[in-house]
C-alpha positions as CSV (number, residue, x, y, z in Angstrom):
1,X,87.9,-35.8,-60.6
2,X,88.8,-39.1,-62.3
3,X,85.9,-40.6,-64.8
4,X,85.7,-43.6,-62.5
5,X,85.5,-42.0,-59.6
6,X,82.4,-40.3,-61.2
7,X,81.3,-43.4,-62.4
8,X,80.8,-45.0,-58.7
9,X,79.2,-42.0,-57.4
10,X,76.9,-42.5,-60.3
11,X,76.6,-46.0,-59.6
12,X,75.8,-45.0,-55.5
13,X,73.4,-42.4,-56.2
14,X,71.1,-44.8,-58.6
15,X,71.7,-47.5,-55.9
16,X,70.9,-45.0,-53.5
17,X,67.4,-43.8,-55.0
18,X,66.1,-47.8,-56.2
19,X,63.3,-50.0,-54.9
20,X,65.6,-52.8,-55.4
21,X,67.4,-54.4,-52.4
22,X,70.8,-53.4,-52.5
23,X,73.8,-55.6,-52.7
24,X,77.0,-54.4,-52.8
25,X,79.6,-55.5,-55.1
26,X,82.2,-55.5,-52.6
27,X,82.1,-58.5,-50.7
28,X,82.6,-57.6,-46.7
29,X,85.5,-59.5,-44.7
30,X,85.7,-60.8,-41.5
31,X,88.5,-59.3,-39.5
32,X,90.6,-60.5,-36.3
33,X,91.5,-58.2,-33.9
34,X,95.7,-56.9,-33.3
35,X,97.0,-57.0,-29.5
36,X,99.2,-54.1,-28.6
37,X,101.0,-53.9,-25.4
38,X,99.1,-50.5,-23.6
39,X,99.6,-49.6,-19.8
40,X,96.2,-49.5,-18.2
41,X,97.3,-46.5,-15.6
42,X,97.7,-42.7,-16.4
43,X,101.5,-41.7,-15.5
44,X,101.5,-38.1,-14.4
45,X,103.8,-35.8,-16.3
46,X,107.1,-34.9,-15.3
47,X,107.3,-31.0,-13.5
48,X,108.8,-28.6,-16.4
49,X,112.4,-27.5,-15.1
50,X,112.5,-23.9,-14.4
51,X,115.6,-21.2,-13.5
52,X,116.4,-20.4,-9.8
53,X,115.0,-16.8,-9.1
54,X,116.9,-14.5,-6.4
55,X,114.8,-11.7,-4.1
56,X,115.4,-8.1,-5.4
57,X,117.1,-5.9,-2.7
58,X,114.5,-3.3,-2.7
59,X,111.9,-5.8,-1.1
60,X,114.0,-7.0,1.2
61,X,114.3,-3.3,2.6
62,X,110.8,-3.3,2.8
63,X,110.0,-6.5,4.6
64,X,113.4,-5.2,6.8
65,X,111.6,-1.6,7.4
66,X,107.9,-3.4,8.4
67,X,109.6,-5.6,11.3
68,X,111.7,-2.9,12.7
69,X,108.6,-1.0,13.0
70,X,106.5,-3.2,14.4
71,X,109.6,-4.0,17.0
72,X,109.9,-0.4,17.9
73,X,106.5,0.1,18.5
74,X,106.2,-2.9,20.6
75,X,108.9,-1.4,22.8
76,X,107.3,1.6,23.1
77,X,104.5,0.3,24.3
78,X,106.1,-1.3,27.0
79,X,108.2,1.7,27.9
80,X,104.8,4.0,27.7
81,X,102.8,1.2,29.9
82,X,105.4,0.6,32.1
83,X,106.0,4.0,33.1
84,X,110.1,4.5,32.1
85,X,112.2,7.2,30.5
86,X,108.5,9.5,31.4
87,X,107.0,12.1,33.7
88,X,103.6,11.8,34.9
89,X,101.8,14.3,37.8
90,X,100.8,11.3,38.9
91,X,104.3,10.5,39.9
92,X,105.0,13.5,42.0
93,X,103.6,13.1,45.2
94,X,102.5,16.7,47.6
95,X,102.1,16.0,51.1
96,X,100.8,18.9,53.9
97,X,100.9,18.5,57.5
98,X,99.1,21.4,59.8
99,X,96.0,22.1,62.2
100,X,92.7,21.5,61.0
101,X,91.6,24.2,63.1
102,X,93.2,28.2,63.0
103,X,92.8,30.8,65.9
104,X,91.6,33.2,63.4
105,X,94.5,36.4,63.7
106,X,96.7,33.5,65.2
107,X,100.3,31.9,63.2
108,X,99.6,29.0,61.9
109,X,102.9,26.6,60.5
110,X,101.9,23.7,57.4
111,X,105.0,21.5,56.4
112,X,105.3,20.6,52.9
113,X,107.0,17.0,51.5
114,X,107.6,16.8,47.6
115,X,108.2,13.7,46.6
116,X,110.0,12.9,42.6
117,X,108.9,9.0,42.0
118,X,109.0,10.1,37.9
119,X,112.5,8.5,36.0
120,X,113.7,12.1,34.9
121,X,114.5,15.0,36.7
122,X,112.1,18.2,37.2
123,X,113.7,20.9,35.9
124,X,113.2,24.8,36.9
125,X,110.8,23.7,39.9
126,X,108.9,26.2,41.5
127,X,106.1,26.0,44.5
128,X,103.2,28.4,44.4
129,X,101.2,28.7,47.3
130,X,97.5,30.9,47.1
131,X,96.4,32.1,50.4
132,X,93.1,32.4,51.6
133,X,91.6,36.0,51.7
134,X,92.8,37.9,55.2
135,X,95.7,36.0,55.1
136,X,99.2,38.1,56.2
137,X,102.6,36.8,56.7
138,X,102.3,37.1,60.7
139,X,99.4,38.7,62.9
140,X,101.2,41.9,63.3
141,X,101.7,43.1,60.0
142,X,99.3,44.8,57.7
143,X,100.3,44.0,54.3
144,X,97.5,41.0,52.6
145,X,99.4,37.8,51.7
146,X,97.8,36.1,48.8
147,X,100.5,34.3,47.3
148,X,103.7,33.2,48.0
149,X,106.3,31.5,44.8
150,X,109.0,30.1,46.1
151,X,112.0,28.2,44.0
152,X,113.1,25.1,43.6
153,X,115.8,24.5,41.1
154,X,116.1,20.7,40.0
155,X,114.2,18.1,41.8
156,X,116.1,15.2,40.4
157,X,114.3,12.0,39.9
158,X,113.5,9.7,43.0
159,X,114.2,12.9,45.4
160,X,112.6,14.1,48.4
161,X,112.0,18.0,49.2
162,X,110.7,19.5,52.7
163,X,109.8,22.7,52.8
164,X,107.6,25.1,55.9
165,X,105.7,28.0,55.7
166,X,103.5,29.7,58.2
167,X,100.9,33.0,58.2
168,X,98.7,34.0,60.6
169,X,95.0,34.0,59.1
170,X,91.8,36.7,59.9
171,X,88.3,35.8,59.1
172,X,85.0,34.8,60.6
173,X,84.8,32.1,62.9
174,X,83.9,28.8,61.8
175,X,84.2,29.5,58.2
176,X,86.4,26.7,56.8
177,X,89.5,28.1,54.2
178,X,91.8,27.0,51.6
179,X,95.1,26.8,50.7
180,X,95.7,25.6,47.5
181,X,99.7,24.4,46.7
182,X,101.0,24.2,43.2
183,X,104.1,22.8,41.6
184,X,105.2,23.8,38.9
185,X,108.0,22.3,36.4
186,X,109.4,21.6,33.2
187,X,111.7,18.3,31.8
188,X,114.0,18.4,29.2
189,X,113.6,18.4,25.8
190,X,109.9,19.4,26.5
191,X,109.0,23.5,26.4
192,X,105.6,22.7,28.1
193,X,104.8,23.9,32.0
194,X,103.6,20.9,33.6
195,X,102.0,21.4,37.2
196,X,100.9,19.4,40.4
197,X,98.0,20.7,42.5
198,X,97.5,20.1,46.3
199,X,94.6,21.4,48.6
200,X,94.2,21.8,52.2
201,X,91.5,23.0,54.0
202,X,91.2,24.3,58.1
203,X,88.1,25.4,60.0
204,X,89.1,29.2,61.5
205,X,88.8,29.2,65.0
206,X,87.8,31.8,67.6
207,X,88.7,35.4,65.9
208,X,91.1,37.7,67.1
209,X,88.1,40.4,67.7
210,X,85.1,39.7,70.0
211,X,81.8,42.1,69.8
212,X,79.3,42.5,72.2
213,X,76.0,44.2,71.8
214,X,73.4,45.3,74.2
215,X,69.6,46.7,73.2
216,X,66.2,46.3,74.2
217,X,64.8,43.2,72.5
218,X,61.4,45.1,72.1
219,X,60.0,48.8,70.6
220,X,57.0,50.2,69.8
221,X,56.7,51.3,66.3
222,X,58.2,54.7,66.2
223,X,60.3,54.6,68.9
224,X,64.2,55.5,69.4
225,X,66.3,52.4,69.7
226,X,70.2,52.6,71.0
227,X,72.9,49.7,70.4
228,X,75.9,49.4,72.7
229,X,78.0,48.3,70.9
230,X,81.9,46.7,72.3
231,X,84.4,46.3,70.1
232,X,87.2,44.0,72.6
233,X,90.9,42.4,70.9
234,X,91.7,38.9,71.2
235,X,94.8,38.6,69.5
236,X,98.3,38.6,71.0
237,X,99.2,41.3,68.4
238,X,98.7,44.8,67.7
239,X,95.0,45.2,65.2
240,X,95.2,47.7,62.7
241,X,93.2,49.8,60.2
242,X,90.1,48.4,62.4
243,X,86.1,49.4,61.3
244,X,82.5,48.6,62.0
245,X,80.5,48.5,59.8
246,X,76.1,48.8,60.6
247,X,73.9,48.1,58.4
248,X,70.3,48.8,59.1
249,X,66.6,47.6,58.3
250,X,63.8,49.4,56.5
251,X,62.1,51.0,58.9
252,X,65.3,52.8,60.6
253,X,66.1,56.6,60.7
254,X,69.4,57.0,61.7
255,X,69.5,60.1,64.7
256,X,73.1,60.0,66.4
257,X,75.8,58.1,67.3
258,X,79.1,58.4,70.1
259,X,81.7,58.7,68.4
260,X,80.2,60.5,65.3
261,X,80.1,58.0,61.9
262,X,82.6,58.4,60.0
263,X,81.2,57.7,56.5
264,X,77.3,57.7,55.9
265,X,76.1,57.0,59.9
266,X,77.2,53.6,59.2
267,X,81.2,53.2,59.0
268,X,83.5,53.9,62.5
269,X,87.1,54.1,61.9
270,X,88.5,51.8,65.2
271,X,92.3,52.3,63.9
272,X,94.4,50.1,66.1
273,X,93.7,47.4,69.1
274,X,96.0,46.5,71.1
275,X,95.7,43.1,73.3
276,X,92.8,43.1,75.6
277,X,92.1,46.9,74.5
278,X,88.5,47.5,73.4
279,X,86.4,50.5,72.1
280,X,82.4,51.1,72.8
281,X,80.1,53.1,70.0
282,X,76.4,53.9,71.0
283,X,74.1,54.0,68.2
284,X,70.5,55.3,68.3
285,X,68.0,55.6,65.8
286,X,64.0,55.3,65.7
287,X,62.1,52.2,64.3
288,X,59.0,52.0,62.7
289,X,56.8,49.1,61.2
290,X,53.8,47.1,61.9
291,X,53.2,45.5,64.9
292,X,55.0,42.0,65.4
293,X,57.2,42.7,63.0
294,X,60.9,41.6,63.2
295,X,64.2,43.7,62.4
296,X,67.5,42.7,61.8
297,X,70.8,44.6,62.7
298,X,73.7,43.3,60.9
299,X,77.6,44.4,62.8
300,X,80.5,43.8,61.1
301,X,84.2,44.1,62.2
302,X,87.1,43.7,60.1
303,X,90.1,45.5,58.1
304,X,89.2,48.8,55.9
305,X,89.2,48.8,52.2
306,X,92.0,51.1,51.7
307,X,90.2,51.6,48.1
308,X,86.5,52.1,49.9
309,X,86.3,53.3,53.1
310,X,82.5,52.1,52.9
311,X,83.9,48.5,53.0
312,X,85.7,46.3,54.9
313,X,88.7,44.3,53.5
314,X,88.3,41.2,55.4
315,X,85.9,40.7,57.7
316,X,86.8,39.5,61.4
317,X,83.1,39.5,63.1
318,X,80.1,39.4,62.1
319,X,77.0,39.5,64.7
320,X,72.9,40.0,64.0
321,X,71.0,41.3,66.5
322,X,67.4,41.1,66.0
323,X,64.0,43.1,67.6
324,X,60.7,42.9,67.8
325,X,58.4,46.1,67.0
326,X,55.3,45.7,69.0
327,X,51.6,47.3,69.1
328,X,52.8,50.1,70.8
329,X,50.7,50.9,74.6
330,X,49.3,54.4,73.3
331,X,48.9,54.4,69.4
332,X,49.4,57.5,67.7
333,X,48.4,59.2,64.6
334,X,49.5,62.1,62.8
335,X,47.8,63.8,59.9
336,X,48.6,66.5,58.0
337,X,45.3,67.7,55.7
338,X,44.5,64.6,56.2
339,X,47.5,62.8,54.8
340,X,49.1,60.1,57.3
341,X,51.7,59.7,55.3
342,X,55.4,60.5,57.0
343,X,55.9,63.8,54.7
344,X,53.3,66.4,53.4
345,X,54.2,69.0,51.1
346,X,52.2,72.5,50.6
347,X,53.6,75.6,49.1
348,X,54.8,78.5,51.5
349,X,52.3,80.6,53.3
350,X,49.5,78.1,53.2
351,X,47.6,76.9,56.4
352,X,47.8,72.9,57.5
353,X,45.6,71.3,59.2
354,X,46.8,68.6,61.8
355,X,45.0,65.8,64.1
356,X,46.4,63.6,66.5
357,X,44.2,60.3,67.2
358,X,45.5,58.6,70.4
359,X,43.8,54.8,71.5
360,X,45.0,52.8,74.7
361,X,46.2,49.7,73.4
362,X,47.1,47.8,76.8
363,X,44.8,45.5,78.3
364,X,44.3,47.4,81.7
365,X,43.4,51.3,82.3
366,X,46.1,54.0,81.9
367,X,46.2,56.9,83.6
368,X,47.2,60.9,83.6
369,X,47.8,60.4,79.7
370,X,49.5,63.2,78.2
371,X,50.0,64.2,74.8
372,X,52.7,66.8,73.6
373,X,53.1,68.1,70.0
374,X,57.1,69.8,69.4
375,X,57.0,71.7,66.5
376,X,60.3,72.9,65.1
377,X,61.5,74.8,61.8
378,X,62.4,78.5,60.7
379,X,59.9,78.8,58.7
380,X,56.7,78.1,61.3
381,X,54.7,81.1,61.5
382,X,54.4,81.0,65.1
383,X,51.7,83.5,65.8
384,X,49.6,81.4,63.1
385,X,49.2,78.3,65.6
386,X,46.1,77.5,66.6
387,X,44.8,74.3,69.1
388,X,41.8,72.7,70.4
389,X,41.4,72.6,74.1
390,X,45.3,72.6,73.9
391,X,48.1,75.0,75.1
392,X,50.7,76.4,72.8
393,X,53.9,77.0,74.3
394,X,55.5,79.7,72.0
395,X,59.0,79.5,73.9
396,X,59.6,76.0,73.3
397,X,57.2,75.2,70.0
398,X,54.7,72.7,72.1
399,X,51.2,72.0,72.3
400,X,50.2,70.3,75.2
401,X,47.1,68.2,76.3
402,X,46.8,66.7,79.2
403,X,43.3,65.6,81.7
404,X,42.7,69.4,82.5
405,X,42.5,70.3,79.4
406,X,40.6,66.7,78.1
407,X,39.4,64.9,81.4
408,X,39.3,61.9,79.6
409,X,42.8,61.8,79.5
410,X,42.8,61.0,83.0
411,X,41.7,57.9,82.7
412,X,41.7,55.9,79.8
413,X,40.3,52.2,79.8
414,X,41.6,49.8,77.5
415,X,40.6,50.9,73.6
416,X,39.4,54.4,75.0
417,X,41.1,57.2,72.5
418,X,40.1,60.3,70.7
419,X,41.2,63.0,68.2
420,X,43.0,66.5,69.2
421,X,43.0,69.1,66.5
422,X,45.3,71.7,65.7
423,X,46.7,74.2,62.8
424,X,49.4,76.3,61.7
425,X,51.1,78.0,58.7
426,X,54.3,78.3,57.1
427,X,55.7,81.9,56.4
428,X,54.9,83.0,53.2
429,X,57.4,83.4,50.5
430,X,58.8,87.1,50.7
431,X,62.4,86.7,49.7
432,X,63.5,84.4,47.5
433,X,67.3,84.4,48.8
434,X,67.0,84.5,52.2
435,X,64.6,82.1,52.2
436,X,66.4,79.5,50.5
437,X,69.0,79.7,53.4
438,X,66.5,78.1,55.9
439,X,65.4,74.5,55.4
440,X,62.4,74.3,53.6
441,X,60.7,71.9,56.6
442,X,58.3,71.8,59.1
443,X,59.3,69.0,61.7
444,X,55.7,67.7,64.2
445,X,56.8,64.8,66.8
446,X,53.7,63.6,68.7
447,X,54.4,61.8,72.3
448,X,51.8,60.2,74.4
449,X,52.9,59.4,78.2
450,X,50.3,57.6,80.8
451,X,50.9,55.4,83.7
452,X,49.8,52.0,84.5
453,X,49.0,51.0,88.1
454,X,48.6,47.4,88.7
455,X,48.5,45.4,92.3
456,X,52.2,45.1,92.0
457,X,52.9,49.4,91.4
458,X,52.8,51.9,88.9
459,X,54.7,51.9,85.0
460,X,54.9,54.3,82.7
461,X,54.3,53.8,78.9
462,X,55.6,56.3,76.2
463,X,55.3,56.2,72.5
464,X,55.8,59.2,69.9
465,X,55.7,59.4,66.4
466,X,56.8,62.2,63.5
467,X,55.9,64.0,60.3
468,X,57.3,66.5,58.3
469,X,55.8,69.5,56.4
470,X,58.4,70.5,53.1
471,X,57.8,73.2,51.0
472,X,57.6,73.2,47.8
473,X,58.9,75.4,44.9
474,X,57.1,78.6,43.5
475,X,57.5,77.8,40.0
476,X,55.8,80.5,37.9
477,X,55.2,80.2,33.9
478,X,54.7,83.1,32.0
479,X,53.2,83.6,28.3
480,X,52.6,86.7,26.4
481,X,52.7,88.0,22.9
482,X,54.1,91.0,21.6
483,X,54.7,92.8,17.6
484,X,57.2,95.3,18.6
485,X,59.9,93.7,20.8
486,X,61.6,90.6,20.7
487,X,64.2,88.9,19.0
488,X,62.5,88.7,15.6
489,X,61.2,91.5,13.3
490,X,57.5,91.1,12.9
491,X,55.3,91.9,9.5
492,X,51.9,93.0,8.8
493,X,49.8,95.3,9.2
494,X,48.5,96.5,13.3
495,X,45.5,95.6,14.1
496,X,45.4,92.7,11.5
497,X,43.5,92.9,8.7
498,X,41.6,90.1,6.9
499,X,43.0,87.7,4.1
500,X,46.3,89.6,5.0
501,X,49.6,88.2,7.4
502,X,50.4,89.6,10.0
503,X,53.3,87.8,12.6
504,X,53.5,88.0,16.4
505,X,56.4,87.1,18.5
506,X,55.7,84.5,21.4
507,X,57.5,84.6,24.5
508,X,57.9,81.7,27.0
509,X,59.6,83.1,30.8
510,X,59.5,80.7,34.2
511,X,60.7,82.1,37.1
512,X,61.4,79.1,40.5
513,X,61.8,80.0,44.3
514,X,63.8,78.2,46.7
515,X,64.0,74.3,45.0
516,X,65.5,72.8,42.7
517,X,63.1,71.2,39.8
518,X,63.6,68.8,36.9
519,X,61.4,67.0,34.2
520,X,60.1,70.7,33.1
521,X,58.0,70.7,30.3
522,X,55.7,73.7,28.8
523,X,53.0,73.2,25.9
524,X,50.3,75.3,24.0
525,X,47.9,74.9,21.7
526,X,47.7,77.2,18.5
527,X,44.8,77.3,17.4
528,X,43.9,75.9,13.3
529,X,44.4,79.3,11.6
530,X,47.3,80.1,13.1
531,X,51.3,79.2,11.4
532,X,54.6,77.9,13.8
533,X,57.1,80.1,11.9
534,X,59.9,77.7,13.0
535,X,61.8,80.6,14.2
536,X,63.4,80.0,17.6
537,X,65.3,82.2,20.3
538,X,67.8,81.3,21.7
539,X,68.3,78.4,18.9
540,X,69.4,75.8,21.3
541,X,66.9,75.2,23.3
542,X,64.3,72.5,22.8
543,X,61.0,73.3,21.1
544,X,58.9,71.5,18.9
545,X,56.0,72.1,17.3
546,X,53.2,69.1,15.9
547,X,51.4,70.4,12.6
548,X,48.5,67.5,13.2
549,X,47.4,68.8,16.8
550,X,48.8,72.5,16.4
551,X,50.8,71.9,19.9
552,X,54.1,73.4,20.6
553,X,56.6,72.0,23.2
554,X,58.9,73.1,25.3
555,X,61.0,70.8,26.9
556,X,62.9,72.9,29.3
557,X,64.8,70.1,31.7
558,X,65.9,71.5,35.2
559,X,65.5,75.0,36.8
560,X,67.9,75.9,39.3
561,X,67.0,77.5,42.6
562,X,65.7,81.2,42.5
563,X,65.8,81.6,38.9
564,X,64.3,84.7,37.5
565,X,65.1,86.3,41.5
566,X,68.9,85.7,42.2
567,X,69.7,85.0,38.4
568,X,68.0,85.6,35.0
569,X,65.1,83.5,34.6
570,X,64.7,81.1,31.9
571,X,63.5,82.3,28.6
572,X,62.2,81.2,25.0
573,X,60.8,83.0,22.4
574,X,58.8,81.8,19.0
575,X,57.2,83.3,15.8
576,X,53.6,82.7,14.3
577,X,51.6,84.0,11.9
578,X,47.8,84.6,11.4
579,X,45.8,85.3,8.0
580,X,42.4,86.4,9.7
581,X,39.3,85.5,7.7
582,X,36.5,87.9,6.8
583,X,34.4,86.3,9.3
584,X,36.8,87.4,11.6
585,X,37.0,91.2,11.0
586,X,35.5,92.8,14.4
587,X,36.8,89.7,16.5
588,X,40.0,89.5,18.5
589,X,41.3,86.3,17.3
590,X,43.4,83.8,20.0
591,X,46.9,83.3,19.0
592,X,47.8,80.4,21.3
593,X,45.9,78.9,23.9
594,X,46.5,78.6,27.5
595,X,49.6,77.5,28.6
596,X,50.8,75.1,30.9
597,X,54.0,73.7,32.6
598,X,55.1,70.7,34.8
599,X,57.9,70.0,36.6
600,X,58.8,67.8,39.6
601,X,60.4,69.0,42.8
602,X,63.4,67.8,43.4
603,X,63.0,68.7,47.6
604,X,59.7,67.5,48.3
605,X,59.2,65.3,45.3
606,X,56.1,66.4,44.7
607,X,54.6,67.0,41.1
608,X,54.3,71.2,40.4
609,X,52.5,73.1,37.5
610,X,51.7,76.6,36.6
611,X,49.0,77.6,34.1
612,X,49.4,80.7,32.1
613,X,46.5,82.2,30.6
614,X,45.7,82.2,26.2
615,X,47.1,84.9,24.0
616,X,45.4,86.9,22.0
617,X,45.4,89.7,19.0
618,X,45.3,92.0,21.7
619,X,49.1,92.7,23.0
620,X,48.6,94.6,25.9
621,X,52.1,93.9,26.9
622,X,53.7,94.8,23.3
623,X,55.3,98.4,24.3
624,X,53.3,100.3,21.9
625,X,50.2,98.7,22.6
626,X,47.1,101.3,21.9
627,X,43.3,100.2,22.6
628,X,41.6,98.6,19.7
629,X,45.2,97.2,17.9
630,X,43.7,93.4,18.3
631,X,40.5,93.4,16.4
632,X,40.9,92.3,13.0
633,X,39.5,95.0,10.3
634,X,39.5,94.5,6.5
């Protein structure tokens, strides 16, 4: 810095800093204003020049590739909306002409139009038709139809096809069927199946088979009942591989029929009908049930299952005929020991007691009643038949009552009735094979007969009812306990002797008469000092013993007929121990309590048991058994 420049700053500083006024030494000049020429306006500035830049080829493809899309997909749409260059079901157009309404087992002719209205062609065409079931190609063949393809090459585009076909249909009147039409077809360059559906339905008309049936449209409960039943051909062709079919209500027992059944009383082979040609079949059976009750009896007609002959193929008729059980005039009642029920069973040789109840149900009074048991089977002891004011017929197996015998019966007024008492016995079991050869059955039909007279004549009234006595199966069990015999080889000392072992074999032996029986089961009891060994003969069969209860099972599952007569009977055997206390010695300690067996009958159905007495220390049927051998001793 220059010493004058210093100087002045001095100079400022003090002038600066002082209470005097300050005057500056520098005298200040007035100065003029200088004029320039200046545009008022702002001029805007001039664009910069820049190069010229050219599109790269590579977005020009792309811009290119964009519109041809969007232009294809435009057309497409138009093409797809529009309907060209594709195929569409809804372009193919099935018409059917034909009846509405089918002579069931009559021809009937549909015509067929297939109409192309698609822009391609339909390649490898072919019509399936689906019959309805019963359907055959004409009435007088046998054969089902159920479906028929036919082929129809190339159905080029805006073509027409006619096609016919014709079958003669079975089934029941006024049922309405179905044909269903489908065609099928590719295009090309497509491997998919595309397909067209068509339906047409018809009402079947009247049937080629007509059935009429005749029966009383009223019974009394436990009365017979007979169905006429005609079987006539309406068709103007041979029927063939013709049945009926019955099928009855609860409350029907099934007694005979002309011609004979020929699968379960229920199925008659007709074979072939000819035009006009009919067959008859008389059915008779007895129905039971409560009074103003209603039954139904179902008939059907048609073709046999060639895989069933319990079923029909395709049913041509079907008819219901319907009847009324009334109160019946003369009620009956049959009981056997007391049981009303429609079987009784009792075991062979014993006596049963019967009574018949009879009441006059009709509003007015019968007269000359009569009542009439028939007894029938081979094994009714006849010289065991005894009756109450009755007369046994031993020729023809009857017991008769009539107003002789019971004057009441002479005249009974409406409600009147009574009770008639009788007995009899079955022969006692003897031989076990030659009675097994008989039925095991005691057949009772009651009848009651009377007459009404009324202003206008005389009627008779009937009714009759039945009950059957069935045997059932001796079924015997069998328990003993032996040392020196049997399967196993027994230890210990004879008689037993106190705080010692000692083992006994077991044996198990049933022995059946003349039935069948199933669900047979045997079980003892041993008793808390005694052991189950395990030790079973034979090893397959099926015993069991429980530790906590001490019981021992035998589950022995059926018994044939005459086991233990015509063959061996059926046998187990099992080991057990006993370690006799001191406060035993003297005693004869039991080894198994009693035993006890149950089995059903498979005949009669009825519930059977046998009961075989406790064992004991004492082995009276060991071989070597001596007196004294069961008491224990020390």
């Amino acid at each position: 810095m220059f010493p004058e420049d210093k100087n002045k700053i001095e100079e400022l500083k003090k002038t600066l800093y002082s209470r005097e006024n300050y005057k500056p030494d520098n005298p200040v000049h007035n100065l003029s204003p200088k004029q320039y020429d200046v545009n008022g306006t702002w001029t805007p500035p001039n664009e910069p020049i820049m190069n010229r830049r050219r599109w790269p080829l590579g977005k020009i493809l792309i811009w290119f590739s964009i519109i041809f899309f969007l232009v294809a997909v435009g057309i497409a749409g138009f093409v797809y909306y529009n309907g060209y260059n594709t195929v569409s079901a809804d372009n193919v157009d099935i018409s059917i002409t034909g009846p509405t309404t089918i002579d069931a087992g009559r021809d009937g002719t549909f015509a067929l139009a297939i109409d192309n209205k698609n822009q391609l062609d339909l390649q490898d065409a072919y019509l399936n038709i689906e019959y309805p079931t019963g359907t055959r190609r004409d009435a007088s063949q046998t054969e089902p139809l159920v479906q028929d393809r036919i082929p129809l090459g190339t159905i080029t585009s805006g073509s027409h096809i006619d096609r016919t076909i014709s079958a003669a249909f079975f089934g029941l009147q006024d049922t309405q069927e179905k044909i269903r039409i489908s065609l099928e077809y590719h295009v090309l360059g497509s491997l998919n199946l595309f397909a067209k559906n068509k339906d047409y339905l018809f009402v079947l008309g009247a049937g080629p088979i007509s059935v009429n049936v005749s029966h009383v449209d009223q019974v009394n409960s436990g009365q017979d009942v007979s169905f006429n039943v005609v079987v006539s051909s309406n068709s103007q062709a041979v029927l063939s591989s013709l049945a009926l079919t019955a099928e009855y209500p609860f409350g029907f027992t099934f007694k005979n029929a002309s011609p004979a059944a020929s699968v379960n009383n229920s199925v008659w082979q007709i074979g072939n009908l000819a035009p006009g040609e009919s067959r008859t079949i008389n059915i008779t059976g007895k129905l039971e049930g409560q009074e103003n009750e209603q039954r139904a009896f179902k008939f059907n007609v048609g073709t046999i299952n060639p895989a069933d002959s319990r079923q029909l193929a395709t049913v041509f008729y079907v008819r219901t005929e319907n009847v009324n059980i009334q109160k019946p005039f003369i009620s009956l009642n049959l009981a056997l020991n007391g049981d009303s029920n429609v079987s009784y069973a009792t075991y062979a040789g014993n006596q049963v007691t019967a009574s018949v109840a009879y009441e006059n149900n009709m509003p007015t009074t019968l007269t000359d009643a009569v009542i009439i048991i028939k007894l029938d089977g081979p094994i009714l002891d006849k010289s065991s038949i005894n009756s109450s004011h009755g007369f046994y017929q031993s020729s023809d197996n009857t017991i008769t009552w009539d107003k002789r015998a019971i004057p009441e019966l002479g005249s009974l007024s409406p409600g009147a009735g009574g009770t008639l008492d009788f007995s009899l016995n079955t022969l006692a079991y003897s031989n076990g094979a030659s009675y097994a050869k008989s039925s095991q059955k005691v057949s009772l039909v009651a009848s009651a007969a009377a007459t009404q007279v009324t202003s206008s004549g005389s009627r008779s009234f009937s009714s009759d009812i039945s009950r059957s006595i069935l045997i059932n199966s001796n079924i015997n069990l069998m328990a003993n306990a032996v040392y020196n015999s049997g399967p196993f080889t027994n230890t210990g000392s004879i008689p037993p002797k106190a705080e010692k072992t000692t083992t006994y074999t077991i044996n198990w032996i049933i022995s059946n008469t003349f039935n069948n029986t199933s669900n047979v089961m045997v079980s003892a009891v041993l008793p808390s000092y005694m052991k189950f060994l395990d030790k079973i003969s034979p090893i397959n069969e099926s015993v069991a013993y429980d530790p906590i209860s001490g019981k021992v099972t035998w589950n022995v599952g059926n018994i044939k007929t005459n086991t233990g007569f015509v063959s061996a009977p059926r046998q187990v055997s099992f080991q057990v121990s006993i370690s006799p206390s001191l406060t035993q010695v003297g005693l004869v300690p039991t080894l198994m309590g009693d035993s006890t067996l149950q089995a059903t009958d498979a005949f009669t159905n009825a519930a059977l048991s046998s009961v075989s007495d406790s064992l004991t220390t004492d082995i009276t049927t060991d071989p070597q058994y001596k007196y004294g051998i069961g008491s224990v001793v020390k």
